[in-house]
VOGU-3710 file (C-alpha; in Angstrom, 3 decimals, decimal comma):
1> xxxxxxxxxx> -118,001/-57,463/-76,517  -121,230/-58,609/-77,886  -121,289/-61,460/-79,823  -124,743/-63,686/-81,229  -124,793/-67,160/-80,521  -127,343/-69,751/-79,164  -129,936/-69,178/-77,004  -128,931/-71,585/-74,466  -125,900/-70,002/-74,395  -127,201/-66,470/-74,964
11> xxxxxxxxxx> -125,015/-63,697/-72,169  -123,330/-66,919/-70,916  -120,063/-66,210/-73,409  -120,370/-62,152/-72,521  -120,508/-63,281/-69,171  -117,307/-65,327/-69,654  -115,772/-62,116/-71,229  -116,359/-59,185/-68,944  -115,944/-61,617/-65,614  -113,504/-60,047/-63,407
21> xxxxxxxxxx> -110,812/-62,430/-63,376  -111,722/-64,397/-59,550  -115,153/-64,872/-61,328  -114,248/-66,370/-64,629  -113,542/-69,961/-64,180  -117,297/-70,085/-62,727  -118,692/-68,471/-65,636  -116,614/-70,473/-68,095  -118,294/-73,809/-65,920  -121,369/-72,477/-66,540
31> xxxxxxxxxx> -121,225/-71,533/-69,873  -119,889/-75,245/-70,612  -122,446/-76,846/-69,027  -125,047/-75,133/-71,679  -123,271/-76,498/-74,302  -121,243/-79,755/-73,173  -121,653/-82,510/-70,435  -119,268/-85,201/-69,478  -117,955/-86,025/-72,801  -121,427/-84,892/-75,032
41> xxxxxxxxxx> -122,008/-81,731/-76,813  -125,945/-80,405/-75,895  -128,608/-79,746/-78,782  -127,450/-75,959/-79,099  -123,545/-76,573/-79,455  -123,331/-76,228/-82,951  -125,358/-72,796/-83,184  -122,784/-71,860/-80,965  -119,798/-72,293/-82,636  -119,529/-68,969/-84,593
51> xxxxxxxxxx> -119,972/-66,910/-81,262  -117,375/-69,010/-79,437  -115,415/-68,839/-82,690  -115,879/-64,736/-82,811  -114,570/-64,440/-79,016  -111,602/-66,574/-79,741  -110,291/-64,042/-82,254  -111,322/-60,964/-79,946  -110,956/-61,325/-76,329  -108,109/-60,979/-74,416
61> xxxxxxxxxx> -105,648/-64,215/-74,439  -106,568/-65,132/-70,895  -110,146/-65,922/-71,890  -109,401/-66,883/-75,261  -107,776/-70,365/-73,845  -111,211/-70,731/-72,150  -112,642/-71,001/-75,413  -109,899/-72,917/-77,527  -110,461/-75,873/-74,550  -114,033/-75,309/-75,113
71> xxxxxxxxxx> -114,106/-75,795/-79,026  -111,700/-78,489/-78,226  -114,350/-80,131/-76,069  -116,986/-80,103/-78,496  -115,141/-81,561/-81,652  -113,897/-84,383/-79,242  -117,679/-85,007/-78,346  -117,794/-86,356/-81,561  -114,559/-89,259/-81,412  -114,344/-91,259/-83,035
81> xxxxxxxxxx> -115,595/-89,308/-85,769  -113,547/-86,592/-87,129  -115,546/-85,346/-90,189  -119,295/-84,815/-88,177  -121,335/-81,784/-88,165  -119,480/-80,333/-85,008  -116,152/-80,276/-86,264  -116,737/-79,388/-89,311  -118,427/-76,026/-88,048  -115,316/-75,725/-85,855
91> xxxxxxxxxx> -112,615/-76,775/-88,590  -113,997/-74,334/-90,932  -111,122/-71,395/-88,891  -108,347/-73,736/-89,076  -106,549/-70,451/-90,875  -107,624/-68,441/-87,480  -106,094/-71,137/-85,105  -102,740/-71,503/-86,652  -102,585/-67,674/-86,863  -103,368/-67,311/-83,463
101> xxxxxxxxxx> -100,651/-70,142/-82,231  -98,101/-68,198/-83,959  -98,482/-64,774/-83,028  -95,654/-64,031/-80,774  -96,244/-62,824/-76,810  -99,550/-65,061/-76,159  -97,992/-67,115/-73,488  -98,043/-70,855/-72,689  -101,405/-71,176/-71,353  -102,959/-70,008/-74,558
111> xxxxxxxxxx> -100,774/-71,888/-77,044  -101,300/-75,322/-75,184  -105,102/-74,721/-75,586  -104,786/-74,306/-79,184  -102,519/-77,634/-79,057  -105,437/-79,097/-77,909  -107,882/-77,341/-80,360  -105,920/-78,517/-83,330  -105,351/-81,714/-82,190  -108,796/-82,770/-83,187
121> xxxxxxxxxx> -108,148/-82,074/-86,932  -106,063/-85,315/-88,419  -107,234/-84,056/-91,811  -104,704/-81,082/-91,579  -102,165/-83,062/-90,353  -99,078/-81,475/-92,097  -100,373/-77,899/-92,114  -100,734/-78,243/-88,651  -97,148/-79,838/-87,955  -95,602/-77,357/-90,500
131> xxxxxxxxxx> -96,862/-74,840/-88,085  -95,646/-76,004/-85,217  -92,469/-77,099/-86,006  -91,884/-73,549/-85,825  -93,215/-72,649/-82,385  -90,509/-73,107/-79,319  -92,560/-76,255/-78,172  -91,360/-78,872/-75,852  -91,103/-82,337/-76,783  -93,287/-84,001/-75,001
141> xxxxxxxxxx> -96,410/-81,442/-76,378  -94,971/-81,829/-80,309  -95,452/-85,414/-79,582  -98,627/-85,347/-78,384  -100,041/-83,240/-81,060  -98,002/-85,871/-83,524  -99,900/-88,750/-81,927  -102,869/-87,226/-81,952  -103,200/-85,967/-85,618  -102,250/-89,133/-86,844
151> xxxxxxxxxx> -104,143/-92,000/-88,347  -104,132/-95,979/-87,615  -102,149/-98,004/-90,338  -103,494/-101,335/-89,699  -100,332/-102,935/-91,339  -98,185/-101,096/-89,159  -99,863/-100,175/-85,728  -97,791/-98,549/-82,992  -99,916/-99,331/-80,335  -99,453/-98,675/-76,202
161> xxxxxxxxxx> -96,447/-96,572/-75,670  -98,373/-93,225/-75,896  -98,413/-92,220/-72,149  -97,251/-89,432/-70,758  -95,859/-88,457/-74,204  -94,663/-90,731/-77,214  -91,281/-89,040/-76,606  -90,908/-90,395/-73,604  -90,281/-93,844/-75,105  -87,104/-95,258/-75,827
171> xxxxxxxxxx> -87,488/-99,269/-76,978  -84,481/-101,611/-77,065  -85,019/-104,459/-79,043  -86,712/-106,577/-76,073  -89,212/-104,269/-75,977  -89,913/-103,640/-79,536  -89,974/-107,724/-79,877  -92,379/-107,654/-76,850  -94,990/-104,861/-78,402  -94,712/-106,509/-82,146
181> xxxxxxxxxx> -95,538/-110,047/-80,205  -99,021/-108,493/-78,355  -99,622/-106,569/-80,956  -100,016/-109,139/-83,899  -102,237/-111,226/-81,681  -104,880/-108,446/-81,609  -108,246/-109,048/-84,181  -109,004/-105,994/-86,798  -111,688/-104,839/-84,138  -109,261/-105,240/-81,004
191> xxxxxxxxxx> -106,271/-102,846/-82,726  -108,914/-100,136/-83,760  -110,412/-100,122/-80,355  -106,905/-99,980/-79,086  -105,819/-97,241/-81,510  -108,610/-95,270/-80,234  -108,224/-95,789/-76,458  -104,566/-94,398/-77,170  -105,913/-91,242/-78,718  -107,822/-90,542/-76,074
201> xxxxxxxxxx> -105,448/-90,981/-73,434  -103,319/-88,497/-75,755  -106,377/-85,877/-76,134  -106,922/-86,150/-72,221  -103,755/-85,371/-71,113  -102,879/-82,758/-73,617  -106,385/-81,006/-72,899  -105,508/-81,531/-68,746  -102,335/-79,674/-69,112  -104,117/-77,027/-71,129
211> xxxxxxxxxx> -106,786/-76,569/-68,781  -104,885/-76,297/-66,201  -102,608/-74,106/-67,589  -105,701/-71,673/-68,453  -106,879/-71,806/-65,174  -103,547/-71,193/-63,053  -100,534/-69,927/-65,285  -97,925/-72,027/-66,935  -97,509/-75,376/-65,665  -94,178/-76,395/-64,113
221> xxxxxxxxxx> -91,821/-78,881/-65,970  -90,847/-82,370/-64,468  -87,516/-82,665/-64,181  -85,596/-85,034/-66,767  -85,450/-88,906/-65,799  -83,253/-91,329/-67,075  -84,930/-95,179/-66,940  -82,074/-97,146/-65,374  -80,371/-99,733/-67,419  -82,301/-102,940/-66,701
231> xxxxxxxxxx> -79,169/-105,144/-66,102  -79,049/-102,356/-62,971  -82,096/-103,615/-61,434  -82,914/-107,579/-62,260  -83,889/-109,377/-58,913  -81,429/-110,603/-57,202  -80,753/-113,905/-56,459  -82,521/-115,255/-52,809  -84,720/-117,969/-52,203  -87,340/-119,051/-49,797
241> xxxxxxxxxx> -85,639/-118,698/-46,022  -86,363/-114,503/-47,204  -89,583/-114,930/-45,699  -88,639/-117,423/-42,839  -89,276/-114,166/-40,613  -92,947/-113,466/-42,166  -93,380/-117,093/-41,962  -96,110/-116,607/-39,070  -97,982/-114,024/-40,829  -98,475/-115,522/-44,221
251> xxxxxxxxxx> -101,466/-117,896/-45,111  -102,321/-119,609/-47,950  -104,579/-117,965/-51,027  -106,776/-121,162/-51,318  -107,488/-122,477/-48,343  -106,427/-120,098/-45,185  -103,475/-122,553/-43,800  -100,343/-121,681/-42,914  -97,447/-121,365/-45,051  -93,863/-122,762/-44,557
261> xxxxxxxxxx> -90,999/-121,375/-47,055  -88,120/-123,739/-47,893  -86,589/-125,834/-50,996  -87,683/-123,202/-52,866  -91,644/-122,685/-52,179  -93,807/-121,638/-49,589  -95,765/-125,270/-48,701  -99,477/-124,769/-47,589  -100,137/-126,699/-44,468  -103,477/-127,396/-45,171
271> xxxxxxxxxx> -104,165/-127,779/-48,695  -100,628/-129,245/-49,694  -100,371/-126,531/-52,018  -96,705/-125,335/-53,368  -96,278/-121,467/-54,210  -92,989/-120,564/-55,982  -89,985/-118,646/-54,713  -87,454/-117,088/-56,965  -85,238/-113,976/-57,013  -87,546/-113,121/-53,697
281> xxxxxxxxxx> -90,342/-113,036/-54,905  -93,562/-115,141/-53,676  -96,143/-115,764/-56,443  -99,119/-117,011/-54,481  -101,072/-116,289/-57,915  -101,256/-120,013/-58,629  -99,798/-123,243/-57,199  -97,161/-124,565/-59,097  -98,330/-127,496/-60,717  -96,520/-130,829/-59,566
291> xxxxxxxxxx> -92,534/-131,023/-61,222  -92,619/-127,310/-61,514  -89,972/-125,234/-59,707  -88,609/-122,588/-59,238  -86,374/-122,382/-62,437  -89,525/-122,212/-63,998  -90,683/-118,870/-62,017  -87,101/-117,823/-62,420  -87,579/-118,142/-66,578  -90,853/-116,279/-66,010
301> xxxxxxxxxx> -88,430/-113,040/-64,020  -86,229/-113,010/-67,307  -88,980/-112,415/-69,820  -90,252/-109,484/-67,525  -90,375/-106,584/-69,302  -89,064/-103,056/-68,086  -92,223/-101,516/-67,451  -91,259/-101,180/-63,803  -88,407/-98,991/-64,804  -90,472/-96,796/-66,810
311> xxxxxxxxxx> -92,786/-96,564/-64,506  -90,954/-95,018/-61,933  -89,107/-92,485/-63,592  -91,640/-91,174/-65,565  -94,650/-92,689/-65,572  -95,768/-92,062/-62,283  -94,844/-88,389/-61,884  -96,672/-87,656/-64,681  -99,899/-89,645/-63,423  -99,507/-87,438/-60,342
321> xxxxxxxxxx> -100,220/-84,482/-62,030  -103,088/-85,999/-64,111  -104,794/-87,091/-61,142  -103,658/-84,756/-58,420  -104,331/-81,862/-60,251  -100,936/-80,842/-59,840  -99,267/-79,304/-63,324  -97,668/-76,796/-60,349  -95,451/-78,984/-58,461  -97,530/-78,476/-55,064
331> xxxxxxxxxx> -96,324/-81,891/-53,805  -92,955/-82,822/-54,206  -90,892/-86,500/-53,573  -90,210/-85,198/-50,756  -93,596/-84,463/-49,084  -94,818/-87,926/-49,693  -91,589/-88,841/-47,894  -92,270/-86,759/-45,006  -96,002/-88,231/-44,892  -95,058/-91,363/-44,712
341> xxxxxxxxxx> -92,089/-91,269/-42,109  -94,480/-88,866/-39,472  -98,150/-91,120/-39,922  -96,946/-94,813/-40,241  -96,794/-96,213/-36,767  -96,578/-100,052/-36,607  -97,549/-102,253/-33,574  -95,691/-104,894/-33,669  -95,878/-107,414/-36,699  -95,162/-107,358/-40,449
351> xxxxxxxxxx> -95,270/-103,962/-41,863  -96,789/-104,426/-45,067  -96,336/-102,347/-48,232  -99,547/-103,050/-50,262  -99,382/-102,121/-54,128  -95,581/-101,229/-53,672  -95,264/-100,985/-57,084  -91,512/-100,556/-58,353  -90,218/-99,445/-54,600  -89,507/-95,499/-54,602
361> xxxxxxxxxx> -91,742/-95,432/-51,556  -90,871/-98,976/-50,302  -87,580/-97,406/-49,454  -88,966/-94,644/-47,669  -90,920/-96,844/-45,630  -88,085/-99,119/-45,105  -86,186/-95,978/-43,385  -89,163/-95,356/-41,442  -89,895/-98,877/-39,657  -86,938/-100,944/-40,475
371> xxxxxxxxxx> -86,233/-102,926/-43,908  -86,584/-106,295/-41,936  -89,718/-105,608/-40,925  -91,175/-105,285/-44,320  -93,221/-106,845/-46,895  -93,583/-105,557/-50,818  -96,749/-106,968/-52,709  -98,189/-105,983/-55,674  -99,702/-108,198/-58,509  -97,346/-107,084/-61,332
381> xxxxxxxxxx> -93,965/-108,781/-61,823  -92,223/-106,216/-63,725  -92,965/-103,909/-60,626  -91,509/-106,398/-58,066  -88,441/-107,767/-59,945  -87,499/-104,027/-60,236  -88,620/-103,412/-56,129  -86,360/-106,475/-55,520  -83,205/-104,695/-57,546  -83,183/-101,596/-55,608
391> xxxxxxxxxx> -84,131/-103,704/-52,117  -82,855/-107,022/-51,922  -83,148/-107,006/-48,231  -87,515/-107,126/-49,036  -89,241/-110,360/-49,417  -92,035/-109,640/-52,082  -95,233/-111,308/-52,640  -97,331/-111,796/-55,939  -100,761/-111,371/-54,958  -104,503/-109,639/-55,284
401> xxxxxxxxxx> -105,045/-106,619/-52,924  -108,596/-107,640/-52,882  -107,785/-110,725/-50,571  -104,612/-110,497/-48,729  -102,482/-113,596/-48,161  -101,963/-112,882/-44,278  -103,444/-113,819/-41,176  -105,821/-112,408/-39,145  -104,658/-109,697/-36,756  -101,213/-109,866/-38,264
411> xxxxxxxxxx> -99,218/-107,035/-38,997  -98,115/-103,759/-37,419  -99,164/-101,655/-40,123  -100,693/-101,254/-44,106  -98,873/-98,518/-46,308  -100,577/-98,355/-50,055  -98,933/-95,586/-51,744  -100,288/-94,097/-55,000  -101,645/-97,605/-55,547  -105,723/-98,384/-54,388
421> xxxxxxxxxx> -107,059/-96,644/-57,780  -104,850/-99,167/-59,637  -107,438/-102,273/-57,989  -110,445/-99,354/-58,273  -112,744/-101,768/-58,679  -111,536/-103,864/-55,758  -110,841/-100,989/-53,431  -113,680/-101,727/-50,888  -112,714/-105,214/-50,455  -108,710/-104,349/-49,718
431> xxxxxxxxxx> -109,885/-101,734/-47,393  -112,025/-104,297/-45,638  -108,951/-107,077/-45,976  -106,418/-103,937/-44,724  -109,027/-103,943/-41,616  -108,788/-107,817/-40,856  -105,194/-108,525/-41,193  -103,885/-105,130/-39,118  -103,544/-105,648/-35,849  -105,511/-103,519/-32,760
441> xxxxxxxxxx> -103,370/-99,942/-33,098  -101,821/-100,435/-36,414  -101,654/-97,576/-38,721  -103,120/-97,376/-42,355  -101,496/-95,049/-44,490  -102,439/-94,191/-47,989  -102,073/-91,593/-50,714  -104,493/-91,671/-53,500  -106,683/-89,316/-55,823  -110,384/-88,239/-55,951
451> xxxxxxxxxx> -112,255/-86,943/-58,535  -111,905/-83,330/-59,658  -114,996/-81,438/-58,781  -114,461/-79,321/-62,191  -116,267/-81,471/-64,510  -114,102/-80,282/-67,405  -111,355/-81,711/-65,679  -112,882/-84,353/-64,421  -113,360/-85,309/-67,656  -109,859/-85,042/-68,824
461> xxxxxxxxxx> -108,730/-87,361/-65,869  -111,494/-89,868/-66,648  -110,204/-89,957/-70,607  -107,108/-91,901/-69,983  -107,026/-95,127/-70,675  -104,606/-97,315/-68,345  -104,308/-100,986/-68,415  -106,412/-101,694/-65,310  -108,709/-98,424/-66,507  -109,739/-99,673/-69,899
471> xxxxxxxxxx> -112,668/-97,402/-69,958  -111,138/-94,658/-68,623  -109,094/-93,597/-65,282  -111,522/-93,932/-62,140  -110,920/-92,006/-58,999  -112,458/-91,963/-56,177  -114,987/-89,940/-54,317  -113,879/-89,218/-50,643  -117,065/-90,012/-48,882  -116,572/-93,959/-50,148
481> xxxxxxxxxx> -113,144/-94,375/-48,791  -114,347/-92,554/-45,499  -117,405/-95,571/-45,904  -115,070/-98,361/-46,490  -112,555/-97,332/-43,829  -115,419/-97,225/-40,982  -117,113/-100,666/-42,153  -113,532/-102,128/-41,848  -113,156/-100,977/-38,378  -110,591/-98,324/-39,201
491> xxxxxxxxxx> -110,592/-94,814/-37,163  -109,614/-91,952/-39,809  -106,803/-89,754/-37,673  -105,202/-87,475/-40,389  -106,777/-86,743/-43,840  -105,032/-83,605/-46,495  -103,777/-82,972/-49,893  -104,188/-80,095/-52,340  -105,829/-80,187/-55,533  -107,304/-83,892/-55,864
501> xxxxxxxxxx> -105,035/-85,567/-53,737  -105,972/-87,401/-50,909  -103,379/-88,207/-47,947  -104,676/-90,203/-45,291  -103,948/-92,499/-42,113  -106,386/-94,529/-40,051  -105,924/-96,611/-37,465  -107,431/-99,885/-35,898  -108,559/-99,322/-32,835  -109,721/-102,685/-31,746
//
């Protein structure tokens, strides 16, 4: 097929279309990078359009999604914007789009790419839904599309609860109370730029499933999660003799002196500081001023919201395919299990579960060393008072990754589980803090992400926006955690994962 376009892109597009088909993923990179780089369409993109546009409706299907992600790409260059030169160009064969999305036979791949090209079209809104209301489309990618073709009524924004899918959401009236209550604090400027960050997390996973889907074949389906009922998983009652056992290990946030638990605090030796205990849970995030107790943390536990059930149910298997590159189902629950029970090897000492988030994998590490050996911390409540539901036998501690409330040479071994891009920013300094407080022969065991050496999907991982990610998801390159584990003393002794994962254990050697 010979099609005219630009002359940056000029046999780059015929190259895409007569590639044999181990070959065309590299000629589809380089025909992207004449035309589109890291979120910005190049000088030539829009002379390009009608060629990209005239191999859409000719080619075979499997490079036609190539193409839809491409177009996709380019109008999205232009976000906020939905009416600039670019998409206008591209707009202009809305009628070819729709037809191709309904012609029967194309195959998943294919029809999520054109999700993703006519998800950049608000203006057609209800032609586009019209259409697919008719395809056999699950629910979480009609939702998506939903999201991401509507517009933001500033009298009534639904704001936040966009990720992995709108349909995933199901609000009691706690929750709905708790969104309205954020929500109306937010200035005119503050809901659009929210507004916006949500269609972009919406675009970047709906365009990460459709890449990927191009590239390897239909993506596999998560299995269906119920959140548990809250009132299953409220801390449960326990107060400060929970961490008598840790006691030794513990220091205080302020001033490095020990800590003793009891009457309902952990009491700095040094500083005379008081850190509250309630429902298990240590919050060394601020002393409690003088006359405050614990019923005062305790009133804090109630207002948590469920986040933490959420979270683990469906949040975070969906985040592992975003940022392991894994639509496929190449690592399973139970692989991380197995990780985790054959690398983590404590000395003795605390074993320490560091960003332990709700406690799916604070279990698992429980059945590995022993639940009395271990400590949960993460610095979100709603995680913890859920971790302390499902394992009241855990003492938990509120506190920054980037400077860890234990003592020097301290505990038997580190486990941070699908946690250190959540502090990405502070990841060098809990490395370095992971390297003071284990002791000689402890274990560190992590699993975390890099970044995708595709830059298309690179770029699809990097457009969600997550609370501690406000300008978009970071992940990491390898070569920096190999830097940061070395300059904290720690030994690297097992290192895998497929697609962008990254499994790894180090040790301290001295």
């Amino acid at each position: 097929m010979n099609v005219s376009t630009a002359p940056a892109a000029d046999g780059l597009l015929d190259a895409v279309v007569r590639a044999a088909p181990d070959d065309v993923a590299a000629e589809f990179r380089t025909l992207v990078d004449a035309l589109w780089s890291d979120g910005a369409a190049r000088a030539d993109a829009l002379d390009a359009v009608p060629g990209l546009v005239a191999v859409l409706a000719e080619a075979a299907a499997d490079r036609k999604g190539y193409v839809a992600v491409l177009l996709g790409l380019l109008a999205e260059s232009e976000y906020p914007a939905t009416d600039g030169p670019l998409t206008r160009a591209i707009r202009d064969h809305l009628g070819l789009y729709l037809e191709l999305v309904r012609t029967p036979g194309i195959g998943k791949p294919l029809t999520l790419a054109l999700l993703y090209l006519l998800a950049h079209f608000p203006g057609d809104r209800d032609r586009i839904l019209a259409e697919a209301a008719r395809l056999d489309l699950e629910a979480e990618d009609l939702s998506r599309l939903d999201r991401a073709l509507r517009t933001l009524d500033p009298h009534s924004p639904a704001l936040g609860r966009v990720w992995p899918a709108p349909s995933a959401w199901t609000l009691n009236e706690d929750e709905q109370a708790f969104d309205q209550g954020w929500i109306a604090e937010l200035t005119p400027e503050q809901l659009v730029a929210s507004w916006e960050n949500d269609t972009r997390t919406v675009l970047g996973c709906t365009g990460a499933r459709a890449y990927w889907a191009v590239c390897n074949g239909d993506p596999r389906n998560l299995p269906a999660a119920p959140v548990p009922e809250r009132r299953e998983v409220t801390a449960p009652v326990a107060d400060a003799t929970l961490f008598a056992p840790h006691a030794a290990a513990l220091r205080c946030p302020s001033c490095a002196g020990s800590l003793e638990p009891r009457d309902g605090f952990a009491h700095c030796g040094g500083c005379r500081a008081r850190y509250p205990v309630a429902g298990g849970i240590l919050d060394l995030t601020a002393a409690a001023d003088e006359g405050e107790g614990d019923a005062d943390f305790l009133e804090k536990l109630s207002r948590v919201p469920s986040m933490g059930l959420f979270y683990e149910a469906v949040a975070r298997p969906a985040f592992l395919r975003v940022s392991g590159s894994d639509w496929g189902g190449a690592v399973s629950p139970e692989d991380e299990d197995r990780y985790i029970a054959e690398n983590v090897r404590p000395v003795d000492g605390p074993v320490l579960d560091l960003g332990a988030g709700a406690g799916r994998w604070t279990a698992t590490i429980a059945a590995t060393v022993g639940a009395g050996r271990l400590v949960a911390l993460d610095s979100a409540l709603p995680m913890l008072n859920v971790l302390r539901g499902r394992l009241p036998e855990v003492p938990s501690v509120l506190a920054s990754a980037a400077e860890l409330p234990f003592e020097d040479a301290s505990l038997g071994a580190v486990v941070c589980w699908n946690a250190l891009q959540a502090f990405y920013a502070d990841a060098g300094a809990a490395i370095a803090e992971v390297g003071r407080v284990l002791r000689p022969g402890g274990t560190f065991t992590l699993m975390t992400f890099r970044r995708s050496e595709d830059p298309v999907y690179r770029y699809f991982q990097s457009a969600h926006r997550f609370p501690q990610h406000q300008g978009g998801l970071q992940l990491f390159d390898i070569d920096d955690l190999r830097r940061w584990l070395a300059a904290a003393g720690l030994t690297v002794r097992e290192e895998s994962g497929p697609g962008t994962f990254v499994f790894l254990t180090a040790v301290r050697e001295h």
